[in-house]
PyMOL Python script that loads the backbone (N, CA, C, O; Angstrom):
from pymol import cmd

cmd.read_pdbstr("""\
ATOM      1  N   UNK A   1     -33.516  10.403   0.716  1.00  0.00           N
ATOM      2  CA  UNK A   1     -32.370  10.803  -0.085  1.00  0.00           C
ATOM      3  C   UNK A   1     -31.287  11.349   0.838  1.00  0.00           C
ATOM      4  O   UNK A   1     -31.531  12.305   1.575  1.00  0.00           O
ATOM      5  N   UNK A   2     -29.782  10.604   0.804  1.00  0.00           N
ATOM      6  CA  UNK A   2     -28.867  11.420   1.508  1.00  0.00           C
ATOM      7  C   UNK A   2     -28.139  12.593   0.795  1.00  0.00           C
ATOM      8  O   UNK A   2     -27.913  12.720  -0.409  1.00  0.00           O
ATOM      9  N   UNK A   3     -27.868  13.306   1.687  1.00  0.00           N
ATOM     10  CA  UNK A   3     -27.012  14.913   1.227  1.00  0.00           C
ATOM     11  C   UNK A   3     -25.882  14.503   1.447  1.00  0.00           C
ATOM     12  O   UNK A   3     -25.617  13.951   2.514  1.00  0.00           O
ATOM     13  N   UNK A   4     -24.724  14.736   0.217  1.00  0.00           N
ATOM     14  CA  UNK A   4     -23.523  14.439   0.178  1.00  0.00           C
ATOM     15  C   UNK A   4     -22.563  15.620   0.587  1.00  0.00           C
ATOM     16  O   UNK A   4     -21.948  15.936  -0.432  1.00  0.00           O
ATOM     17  N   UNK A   5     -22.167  16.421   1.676  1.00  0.00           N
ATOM     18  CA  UNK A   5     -21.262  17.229   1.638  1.00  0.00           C
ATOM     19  C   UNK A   5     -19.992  17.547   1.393  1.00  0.00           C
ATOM     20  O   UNK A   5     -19.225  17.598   2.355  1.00  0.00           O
ATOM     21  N   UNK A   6     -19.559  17.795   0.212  1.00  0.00           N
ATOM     22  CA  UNK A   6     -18.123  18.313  -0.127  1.00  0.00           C
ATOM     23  C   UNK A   6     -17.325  19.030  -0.044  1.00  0.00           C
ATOM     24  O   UNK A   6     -17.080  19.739  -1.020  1.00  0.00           O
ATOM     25  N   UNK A   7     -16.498  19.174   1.270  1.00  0.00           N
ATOM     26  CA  UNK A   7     -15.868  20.577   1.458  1.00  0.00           C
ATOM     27  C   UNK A   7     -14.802  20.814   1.337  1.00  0.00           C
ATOM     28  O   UNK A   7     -13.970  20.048   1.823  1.00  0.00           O
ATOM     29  N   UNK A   8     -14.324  22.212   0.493  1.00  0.00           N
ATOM     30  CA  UNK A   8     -13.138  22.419   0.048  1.00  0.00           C
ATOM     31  C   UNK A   8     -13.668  23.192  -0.698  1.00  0.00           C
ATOM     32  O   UNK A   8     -14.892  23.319  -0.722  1.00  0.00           O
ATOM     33  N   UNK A   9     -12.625  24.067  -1.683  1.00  0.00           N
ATOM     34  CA  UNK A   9     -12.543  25.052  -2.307  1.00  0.00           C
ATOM     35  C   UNK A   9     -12.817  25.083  -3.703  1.00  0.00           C
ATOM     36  O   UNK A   9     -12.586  26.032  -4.452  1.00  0.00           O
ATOM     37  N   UNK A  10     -13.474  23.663  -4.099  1.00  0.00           N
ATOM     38  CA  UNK A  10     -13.293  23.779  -5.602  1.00  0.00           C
ATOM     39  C   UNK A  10     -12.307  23.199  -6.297  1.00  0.00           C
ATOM     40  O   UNK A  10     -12.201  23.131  -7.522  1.00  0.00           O
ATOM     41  N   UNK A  11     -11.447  22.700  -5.304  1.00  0.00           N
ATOM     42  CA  UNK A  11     -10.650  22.424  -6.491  1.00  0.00           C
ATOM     43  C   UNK A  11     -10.994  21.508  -7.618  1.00  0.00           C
ATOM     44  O   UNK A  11     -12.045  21.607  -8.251  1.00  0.00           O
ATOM     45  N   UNK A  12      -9.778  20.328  -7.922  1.00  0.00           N
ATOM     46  CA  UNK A  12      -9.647  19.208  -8.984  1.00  0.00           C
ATOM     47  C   UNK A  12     -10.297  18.227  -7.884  1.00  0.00           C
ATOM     48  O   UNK A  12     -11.326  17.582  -8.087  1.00  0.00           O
ATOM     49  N   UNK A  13      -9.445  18.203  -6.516  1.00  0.00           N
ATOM     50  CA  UNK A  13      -9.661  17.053  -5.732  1.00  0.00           C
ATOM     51  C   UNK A  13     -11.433  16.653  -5.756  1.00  0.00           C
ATOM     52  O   UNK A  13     -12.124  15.711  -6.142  1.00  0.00           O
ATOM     53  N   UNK A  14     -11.695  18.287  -4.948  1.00  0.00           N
ATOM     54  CA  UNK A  14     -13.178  18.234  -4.660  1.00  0.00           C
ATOM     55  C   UNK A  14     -13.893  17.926  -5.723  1.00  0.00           C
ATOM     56  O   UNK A  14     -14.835  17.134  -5.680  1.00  0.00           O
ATOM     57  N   UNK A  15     -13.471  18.580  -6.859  1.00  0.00           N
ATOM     58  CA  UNK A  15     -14.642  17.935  -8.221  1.00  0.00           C
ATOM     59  C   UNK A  15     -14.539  16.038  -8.356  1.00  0.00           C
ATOM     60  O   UNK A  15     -15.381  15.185  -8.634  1.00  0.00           O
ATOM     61  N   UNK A  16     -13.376  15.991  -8.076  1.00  0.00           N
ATOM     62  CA  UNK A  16     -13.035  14.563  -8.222  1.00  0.00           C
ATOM     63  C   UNK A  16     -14.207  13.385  -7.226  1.00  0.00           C
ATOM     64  O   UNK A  16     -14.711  12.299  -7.515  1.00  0.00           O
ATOM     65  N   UNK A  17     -14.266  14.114  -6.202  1.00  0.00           N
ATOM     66  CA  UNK A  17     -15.039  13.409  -5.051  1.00  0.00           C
ATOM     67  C   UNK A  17     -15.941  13.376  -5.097  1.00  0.00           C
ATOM     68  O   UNK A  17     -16.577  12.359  -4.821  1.00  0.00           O
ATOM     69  N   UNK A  18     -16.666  14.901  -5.617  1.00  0.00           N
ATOM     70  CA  UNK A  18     -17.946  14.642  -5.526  1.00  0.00           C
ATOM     71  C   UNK A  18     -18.644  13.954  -6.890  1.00  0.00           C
ATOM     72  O   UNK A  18     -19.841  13.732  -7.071  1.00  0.00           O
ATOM     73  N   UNK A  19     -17.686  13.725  -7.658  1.00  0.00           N
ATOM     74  CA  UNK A  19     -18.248  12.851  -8.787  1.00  0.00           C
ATOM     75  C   UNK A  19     -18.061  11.387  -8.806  1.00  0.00           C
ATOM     76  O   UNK A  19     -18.448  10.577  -9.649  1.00  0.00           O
ATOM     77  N   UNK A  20     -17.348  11.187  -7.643  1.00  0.00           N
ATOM     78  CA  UNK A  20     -17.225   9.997  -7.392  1.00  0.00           C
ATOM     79  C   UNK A  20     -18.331   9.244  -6.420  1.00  0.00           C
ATOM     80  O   UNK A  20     -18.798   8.118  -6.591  1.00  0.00           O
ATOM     81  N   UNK A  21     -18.607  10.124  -5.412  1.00  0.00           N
ATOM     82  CA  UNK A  21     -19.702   9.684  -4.895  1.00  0.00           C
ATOM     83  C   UNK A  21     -21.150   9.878  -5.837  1.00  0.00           C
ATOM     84  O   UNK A  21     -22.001   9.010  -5.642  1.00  0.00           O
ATOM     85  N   UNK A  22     -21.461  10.897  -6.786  1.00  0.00           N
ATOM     86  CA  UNK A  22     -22.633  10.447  -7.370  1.00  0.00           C
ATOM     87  C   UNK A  22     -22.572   9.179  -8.185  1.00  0.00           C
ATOM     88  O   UNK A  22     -23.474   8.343  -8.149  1.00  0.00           O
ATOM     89  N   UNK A  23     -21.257   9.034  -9.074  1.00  0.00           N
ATOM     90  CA  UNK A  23     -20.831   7.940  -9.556  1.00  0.00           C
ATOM     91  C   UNK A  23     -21.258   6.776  -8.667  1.00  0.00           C
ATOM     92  O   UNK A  23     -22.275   6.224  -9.089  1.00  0.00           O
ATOM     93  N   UNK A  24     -20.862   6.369  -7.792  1.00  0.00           N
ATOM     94  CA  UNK A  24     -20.840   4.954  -6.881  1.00  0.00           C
ATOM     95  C   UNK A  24     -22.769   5.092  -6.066  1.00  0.00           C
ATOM     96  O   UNK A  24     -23.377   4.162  -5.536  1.00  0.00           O
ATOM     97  N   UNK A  25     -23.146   6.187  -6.207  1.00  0.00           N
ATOM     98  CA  UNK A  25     -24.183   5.931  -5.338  1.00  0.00           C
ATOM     99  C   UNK A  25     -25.266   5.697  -6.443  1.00  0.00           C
ATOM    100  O   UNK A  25     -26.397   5.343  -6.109  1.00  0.00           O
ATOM    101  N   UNK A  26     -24.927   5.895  -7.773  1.00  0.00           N
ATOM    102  CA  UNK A  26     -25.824   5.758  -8.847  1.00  0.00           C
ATOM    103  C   UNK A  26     -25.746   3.878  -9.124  1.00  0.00           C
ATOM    104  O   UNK A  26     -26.732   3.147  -9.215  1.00  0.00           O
ATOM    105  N   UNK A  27     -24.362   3.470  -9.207  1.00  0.00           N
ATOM    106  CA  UNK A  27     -24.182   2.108  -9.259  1.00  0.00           C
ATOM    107  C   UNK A  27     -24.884   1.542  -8.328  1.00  0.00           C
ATOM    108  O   UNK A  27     -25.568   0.575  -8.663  1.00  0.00           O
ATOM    109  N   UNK A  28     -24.900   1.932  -7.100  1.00  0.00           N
ATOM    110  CA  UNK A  28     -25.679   1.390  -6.164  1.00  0.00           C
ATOM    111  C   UNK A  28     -27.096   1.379  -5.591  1.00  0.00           C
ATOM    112  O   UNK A  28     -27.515   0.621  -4.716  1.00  0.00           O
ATOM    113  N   UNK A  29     -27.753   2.329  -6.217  1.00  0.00           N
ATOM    114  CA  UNK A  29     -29.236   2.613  -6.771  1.00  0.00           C
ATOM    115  C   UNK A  29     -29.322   3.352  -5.600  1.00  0.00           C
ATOM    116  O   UNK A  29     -29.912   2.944  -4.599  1.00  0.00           O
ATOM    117  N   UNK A  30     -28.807   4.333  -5.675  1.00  0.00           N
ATOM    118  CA  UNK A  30     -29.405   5.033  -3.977  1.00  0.00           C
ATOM    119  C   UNK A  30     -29.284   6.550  -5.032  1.00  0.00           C
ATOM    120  O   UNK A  30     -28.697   6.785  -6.088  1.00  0.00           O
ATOM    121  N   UNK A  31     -30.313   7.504  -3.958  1.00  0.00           N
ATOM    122  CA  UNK A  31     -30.478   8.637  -4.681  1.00  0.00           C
ATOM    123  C   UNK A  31     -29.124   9.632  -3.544  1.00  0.00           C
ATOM    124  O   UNK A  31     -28.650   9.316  -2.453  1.00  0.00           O
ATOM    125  N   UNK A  32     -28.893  10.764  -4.352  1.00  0.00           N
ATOM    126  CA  UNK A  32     -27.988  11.312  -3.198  1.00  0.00           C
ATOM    127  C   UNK A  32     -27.709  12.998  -3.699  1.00  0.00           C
ATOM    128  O   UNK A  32     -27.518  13.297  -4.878  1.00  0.00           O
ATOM    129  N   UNK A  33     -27.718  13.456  -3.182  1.00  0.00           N
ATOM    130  CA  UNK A  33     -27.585  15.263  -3.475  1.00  0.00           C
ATOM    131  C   UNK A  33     -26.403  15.642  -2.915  1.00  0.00           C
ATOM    132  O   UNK A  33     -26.012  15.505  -1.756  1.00  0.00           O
ATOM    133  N   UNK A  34     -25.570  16.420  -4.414  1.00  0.00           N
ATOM    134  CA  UNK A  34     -24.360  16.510  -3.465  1.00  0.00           C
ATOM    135  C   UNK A  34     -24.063  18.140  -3.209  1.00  0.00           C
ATOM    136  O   UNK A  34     -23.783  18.808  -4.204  1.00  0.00           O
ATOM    137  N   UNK A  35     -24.116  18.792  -1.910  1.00  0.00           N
ATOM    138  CA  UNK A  35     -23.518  19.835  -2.178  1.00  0.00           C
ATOM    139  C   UNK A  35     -22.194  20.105  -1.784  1.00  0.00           C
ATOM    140  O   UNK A  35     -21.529  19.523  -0.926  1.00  0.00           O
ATOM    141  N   UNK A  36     -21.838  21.200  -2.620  1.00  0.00           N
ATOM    142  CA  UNK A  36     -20.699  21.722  -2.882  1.00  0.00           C
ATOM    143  C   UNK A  36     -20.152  22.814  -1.472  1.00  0.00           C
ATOM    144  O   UNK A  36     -20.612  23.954  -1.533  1.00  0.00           O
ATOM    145  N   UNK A  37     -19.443  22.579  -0.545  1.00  0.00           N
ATOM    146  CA  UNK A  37     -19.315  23.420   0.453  1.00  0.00           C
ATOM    147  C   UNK A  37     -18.392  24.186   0.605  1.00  0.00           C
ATOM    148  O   UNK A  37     -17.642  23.965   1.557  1.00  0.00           O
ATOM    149  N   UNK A  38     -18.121  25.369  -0.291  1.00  0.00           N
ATOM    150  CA  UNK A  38     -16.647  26.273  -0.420  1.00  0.00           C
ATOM    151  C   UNK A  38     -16.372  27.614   0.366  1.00  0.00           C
ATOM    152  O   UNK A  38     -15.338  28.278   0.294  1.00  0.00           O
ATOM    153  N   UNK A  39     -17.499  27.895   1.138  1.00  0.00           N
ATOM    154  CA  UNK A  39     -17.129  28.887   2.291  1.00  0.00           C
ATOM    155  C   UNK A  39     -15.775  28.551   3.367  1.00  0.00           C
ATOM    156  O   UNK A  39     -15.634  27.429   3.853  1.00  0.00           O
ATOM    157  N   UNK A  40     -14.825  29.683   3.651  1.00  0.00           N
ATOM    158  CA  UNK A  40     -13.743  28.715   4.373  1.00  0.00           C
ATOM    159  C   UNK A  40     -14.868  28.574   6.011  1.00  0.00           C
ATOM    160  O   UNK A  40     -14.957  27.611   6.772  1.00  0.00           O
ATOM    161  N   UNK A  41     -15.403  29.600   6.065  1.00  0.00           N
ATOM    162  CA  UNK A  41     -16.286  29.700   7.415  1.00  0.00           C
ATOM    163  C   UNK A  41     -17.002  28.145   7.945  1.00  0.00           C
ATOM    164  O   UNK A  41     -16.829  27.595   9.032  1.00  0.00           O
ATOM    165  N   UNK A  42     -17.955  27.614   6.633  1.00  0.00           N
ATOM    166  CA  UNK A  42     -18.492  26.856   6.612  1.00  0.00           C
ATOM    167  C   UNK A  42     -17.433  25.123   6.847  1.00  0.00           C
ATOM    168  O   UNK A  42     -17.623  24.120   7.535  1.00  0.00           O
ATOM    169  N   UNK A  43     -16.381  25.527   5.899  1.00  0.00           N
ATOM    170  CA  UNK A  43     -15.265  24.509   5.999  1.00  0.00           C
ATOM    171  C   UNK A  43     -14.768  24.548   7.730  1.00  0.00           C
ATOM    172  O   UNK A  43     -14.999  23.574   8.447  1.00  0.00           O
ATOM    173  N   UNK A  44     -14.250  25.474   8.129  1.00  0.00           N
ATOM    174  CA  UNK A  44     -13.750  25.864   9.315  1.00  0.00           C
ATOM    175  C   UNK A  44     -14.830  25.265  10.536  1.00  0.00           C
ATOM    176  O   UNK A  44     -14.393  24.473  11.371  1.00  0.00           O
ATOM    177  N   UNK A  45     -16.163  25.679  10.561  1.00  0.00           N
ATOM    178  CA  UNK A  45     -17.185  24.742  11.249  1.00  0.00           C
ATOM    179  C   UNK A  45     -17.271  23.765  11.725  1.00  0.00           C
ATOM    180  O   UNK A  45     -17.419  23.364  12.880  1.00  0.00           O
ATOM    181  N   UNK A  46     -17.095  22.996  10.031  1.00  0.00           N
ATOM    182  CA  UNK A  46     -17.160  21.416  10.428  1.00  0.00           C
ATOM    183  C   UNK A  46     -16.135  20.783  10.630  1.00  0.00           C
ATOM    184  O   UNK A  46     -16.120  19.561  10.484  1.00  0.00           O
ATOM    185  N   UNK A  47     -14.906  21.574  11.061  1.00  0.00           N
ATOM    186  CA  UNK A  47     -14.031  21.189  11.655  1.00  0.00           C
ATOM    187  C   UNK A  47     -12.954  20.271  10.490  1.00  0.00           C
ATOM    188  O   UNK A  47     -11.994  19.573  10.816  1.00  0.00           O
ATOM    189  N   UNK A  48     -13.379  20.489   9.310  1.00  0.00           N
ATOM    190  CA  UNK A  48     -12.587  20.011   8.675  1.00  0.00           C
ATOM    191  C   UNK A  48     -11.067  20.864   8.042  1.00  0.00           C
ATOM    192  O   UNK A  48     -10.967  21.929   7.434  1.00  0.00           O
ATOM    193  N   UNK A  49      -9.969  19.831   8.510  1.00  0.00           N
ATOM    194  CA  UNK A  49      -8.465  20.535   8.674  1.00  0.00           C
ATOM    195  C   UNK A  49      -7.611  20.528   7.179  1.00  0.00           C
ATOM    196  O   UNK A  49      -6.645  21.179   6.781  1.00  0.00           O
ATOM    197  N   UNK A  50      -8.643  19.232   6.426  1.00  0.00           N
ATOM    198  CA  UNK A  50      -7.690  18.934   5.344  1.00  0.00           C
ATOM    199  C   UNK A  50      -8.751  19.027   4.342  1.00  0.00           C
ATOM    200  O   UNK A  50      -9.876  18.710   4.728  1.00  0.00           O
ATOM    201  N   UNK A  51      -8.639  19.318   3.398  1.00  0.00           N
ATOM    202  CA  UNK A  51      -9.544  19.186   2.074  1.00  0.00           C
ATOM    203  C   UNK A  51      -9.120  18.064   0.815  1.00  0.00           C
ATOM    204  O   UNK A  51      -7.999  17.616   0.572  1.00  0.00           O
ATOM    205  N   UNK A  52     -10.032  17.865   0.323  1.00  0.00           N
ATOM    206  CA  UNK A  52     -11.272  17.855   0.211  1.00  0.00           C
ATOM    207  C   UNK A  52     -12.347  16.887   1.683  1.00  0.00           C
ATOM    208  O   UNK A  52     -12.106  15.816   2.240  1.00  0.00           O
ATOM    209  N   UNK A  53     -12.954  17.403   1.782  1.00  0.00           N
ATOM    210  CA  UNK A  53     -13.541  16.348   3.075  1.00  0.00           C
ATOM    211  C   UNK A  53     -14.476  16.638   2.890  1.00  0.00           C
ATOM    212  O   UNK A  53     -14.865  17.670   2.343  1.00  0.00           O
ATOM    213  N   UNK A  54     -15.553  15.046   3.669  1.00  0.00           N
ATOM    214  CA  UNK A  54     -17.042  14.429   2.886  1.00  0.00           C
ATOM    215  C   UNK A  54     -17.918  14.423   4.417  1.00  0.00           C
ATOM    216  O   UNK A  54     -17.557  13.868   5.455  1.00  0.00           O
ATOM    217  N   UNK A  55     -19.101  15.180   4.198  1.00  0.00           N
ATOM    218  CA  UNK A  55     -20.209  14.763   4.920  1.00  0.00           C
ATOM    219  C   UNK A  55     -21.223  13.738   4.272  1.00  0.00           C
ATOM    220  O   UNK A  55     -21.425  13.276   3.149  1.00  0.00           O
ATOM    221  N   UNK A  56     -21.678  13.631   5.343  1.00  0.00           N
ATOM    222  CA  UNK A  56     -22.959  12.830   4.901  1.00  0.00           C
ATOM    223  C   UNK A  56     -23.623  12.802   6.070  1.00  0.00           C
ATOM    224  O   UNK A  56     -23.299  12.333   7.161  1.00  0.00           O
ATOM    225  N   UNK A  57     -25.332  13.789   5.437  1.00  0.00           N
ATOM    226  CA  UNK A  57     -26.155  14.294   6.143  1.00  0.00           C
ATOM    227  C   UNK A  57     -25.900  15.222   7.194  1.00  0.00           C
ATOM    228  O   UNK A  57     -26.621  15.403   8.176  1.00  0.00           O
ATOM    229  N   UNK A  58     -24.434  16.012   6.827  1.00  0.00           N
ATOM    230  CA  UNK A  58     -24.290  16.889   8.127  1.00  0.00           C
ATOM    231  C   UNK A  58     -23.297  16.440   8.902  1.00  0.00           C
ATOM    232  O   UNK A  58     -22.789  17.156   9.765  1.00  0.00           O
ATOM    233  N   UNK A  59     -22.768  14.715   8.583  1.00  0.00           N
ATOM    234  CA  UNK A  59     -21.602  14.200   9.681  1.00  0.00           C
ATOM    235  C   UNK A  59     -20.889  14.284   9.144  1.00  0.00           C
ATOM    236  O   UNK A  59     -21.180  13.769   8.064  1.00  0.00           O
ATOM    237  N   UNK A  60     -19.191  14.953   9.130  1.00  0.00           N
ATOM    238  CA  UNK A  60     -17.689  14.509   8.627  1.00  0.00           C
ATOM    239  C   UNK A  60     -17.686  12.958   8.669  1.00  0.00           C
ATOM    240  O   UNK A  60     -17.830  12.202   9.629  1.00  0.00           O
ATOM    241  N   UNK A  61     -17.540  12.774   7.735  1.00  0.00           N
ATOM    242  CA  UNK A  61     -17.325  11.128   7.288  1.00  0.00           C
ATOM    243  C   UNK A  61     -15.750  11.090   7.431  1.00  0.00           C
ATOM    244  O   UNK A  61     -15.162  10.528   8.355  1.00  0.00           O
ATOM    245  N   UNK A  62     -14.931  12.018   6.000  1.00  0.00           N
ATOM    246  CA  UNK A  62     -13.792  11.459   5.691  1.00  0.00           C
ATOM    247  C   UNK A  62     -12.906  12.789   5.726  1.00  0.00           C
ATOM    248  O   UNK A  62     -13.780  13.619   5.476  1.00  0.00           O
ATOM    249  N   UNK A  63     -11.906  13.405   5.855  1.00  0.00           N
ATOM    250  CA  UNK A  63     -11.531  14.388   5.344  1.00  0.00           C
ATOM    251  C   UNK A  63      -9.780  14.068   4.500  1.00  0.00           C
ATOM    252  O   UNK A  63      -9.349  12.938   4.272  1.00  0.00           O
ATOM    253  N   UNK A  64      -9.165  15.151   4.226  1.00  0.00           N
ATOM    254  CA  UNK A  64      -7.773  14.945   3.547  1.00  0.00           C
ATOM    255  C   UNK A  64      -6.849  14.343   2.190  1.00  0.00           C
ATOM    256  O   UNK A  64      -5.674  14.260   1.831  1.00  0.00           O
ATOM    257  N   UNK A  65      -8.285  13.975   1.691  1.00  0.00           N
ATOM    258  CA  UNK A  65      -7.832  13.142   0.331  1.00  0.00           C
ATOM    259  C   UNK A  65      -9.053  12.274  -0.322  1.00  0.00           C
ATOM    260  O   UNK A  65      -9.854  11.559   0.280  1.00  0.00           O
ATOM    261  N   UNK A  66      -8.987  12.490  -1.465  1.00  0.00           N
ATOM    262  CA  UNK A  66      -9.890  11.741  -2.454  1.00  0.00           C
ATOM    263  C   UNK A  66     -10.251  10.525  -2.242  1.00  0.00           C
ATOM    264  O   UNK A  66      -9.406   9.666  -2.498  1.00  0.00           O
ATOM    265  N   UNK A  67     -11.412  10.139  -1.788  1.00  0.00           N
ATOM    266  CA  UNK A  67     -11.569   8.503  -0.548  1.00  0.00           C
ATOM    267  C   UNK A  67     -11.817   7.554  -2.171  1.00  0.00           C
ATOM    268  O   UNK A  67     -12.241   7.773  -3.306  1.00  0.00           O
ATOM    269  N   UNK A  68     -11.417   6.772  -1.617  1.00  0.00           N
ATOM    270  CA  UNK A  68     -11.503   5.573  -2.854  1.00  0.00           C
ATOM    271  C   UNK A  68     -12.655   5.285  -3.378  1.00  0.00           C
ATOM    272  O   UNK A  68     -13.600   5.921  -2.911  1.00  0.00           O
ATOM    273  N   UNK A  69     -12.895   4.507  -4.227  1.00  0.00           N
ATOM    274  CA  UNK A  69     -14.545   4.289  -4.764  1.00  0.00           C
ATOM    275  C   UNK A  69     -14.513   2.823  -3.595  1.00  0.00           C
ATOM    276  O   UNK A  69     -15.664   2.820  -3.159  1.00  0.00           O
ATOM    277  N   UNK A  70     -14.127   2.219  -3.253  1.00  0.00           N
ATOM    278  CA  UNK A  70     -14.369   1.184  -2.203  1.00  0.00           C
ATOM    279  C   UNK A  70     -14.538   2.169  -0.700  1.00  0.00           C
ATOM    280  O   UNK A  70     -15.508   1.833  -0.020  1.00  0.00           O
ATOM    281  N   UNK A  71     -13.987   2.926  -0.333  1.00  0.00           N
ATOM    282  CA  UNK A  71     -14.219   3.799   0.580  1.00  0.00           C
ATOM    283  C   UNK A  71     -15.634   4.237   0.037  1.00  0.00           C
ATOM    284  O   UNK A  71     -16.501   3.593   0.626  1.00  0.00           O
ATOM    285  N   UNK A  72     -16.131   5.065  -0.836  1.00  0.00           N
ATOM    286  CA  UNK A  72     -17.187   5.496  -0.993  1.00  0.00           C
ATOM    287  C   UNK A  72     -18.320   4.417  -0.606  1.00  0.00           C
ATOM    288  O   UNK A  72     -19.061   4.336   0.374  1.00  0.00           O
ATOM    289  N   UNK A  73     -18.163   3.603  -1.782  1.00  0.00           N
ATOM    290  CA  UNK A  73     -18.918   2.012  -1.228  1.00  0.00           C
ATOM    291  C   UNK A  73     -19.551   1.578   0.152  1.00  0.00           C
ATOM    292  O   UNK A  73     -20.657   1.135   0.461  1.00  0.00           O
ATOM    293  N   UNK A  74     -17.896   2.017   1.167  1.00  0.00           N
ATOM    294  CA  UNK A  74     -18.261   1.392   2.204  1.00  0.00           C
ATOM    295  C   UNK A  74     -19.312   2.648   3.236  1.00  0.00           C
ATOM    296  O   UNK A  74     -20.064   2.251   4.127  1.00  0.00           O
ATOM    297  N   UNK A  75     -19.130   4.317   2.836  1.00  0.00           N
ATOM    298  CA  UNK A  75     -19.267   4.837   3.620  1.00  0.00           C
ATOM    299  C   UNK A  75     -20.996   5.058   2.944  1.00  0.00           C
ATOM    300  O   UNK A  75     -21.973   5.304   3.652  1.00  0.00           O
ATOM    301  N   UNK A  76     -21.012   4.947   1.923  1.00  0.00           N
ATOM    302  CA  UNK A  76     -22.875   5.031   1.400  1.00  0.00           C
ATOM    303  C   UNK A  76     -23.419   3.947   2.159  1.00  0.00           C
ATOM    304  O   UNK A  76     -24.366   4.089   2.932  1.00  0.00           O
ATOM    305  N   UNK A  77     -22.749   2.717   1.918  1.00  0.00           N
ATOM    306  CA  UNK A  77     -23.246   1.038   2.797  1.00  0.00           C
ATOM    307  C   UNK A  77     -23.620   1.768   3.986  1.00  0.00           C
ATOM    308  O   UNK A  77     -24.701   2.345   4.100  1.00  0.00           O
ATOM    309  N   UNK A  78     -22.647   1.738   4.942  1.00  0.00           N
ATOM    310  CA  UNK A  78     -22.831   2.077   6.188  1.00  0.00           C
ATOM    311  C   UNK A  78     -23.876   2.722   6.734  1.00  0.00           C
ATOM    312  O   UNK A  78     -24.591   2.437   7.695  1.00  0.00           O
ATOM    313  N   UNK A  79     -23.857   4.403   5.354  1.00  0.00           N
ATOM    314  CA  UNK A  79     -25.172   5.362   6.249  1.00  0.00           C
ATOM    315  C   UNK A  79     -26.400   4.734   5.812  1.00  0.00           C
ATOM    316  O   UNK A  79     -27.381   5.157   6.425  1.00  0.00           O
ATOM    317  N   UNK A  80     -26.630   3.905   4.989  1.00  0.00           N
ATOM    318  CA  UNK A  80     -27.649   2.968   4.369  1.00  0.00           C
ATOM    319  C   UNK A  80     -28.561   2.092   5.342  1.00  0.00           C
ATOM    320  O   UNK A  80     -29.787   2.004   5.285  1.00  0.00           O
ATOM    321  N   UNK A  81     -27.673   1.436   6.284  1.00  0.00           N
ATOM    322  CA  UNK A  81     -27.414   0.233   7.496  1.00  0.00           C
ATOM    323  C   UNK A  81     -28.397   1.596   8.415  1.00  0.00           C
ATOM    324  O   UNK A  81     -29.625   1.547   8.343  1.00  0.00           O
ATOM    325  N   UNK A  82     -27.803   2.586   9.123  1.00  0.00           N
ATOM    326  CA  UNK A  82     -27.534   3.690  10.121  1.00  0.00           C
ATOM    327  C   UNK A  82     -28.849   3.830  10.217  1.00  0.00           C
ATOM    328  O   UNK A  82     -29.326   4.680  10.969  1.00  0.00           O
TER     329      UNK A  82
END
""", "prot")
cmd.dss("prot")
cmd.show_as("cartoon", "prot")
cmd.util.cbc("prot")
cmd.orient("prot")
């Protein structure tokens, strides 16, 4: 099972994302846990500058904006392949 990391503060964006990736990873039959990462400490860490921004398994995938459901697609594919 991959861990989906969502970091940012909560907002609209971040709710947006991370329902988008359970959304697309459910279409795609993969299991996936998403947490929610709203510490700025924790944000600040992973080096992410823009919010909302996406791990997966611990790696910055995407950061700065709500990634597309074809972006999602491609970035579940990928760690799938990995």
């Amino acid at each position: 099972m991959k861990t989906i990391q969502v970091y940012g503060s909560g907002c609209k964006n971040c709710t947006v994302t991370a329902e988008r990736f359970a959304n697309v990873a459910q279409e795609m039959g993969q299991q996936v846990q998403i947490e929610k990462v709203t510490s700025l400490e924790a944000i600040m860490k992973a080096g992410i500058m823009k919010t909302p921004g996406v791990g997966i398994d611990g790696e910055v995938k995407h950061t700065g904006s709500v990634p597309s459901i074809d972006l999602v697609r491609e970035l579940l594919s990928q760690d799938a392949i990995a």
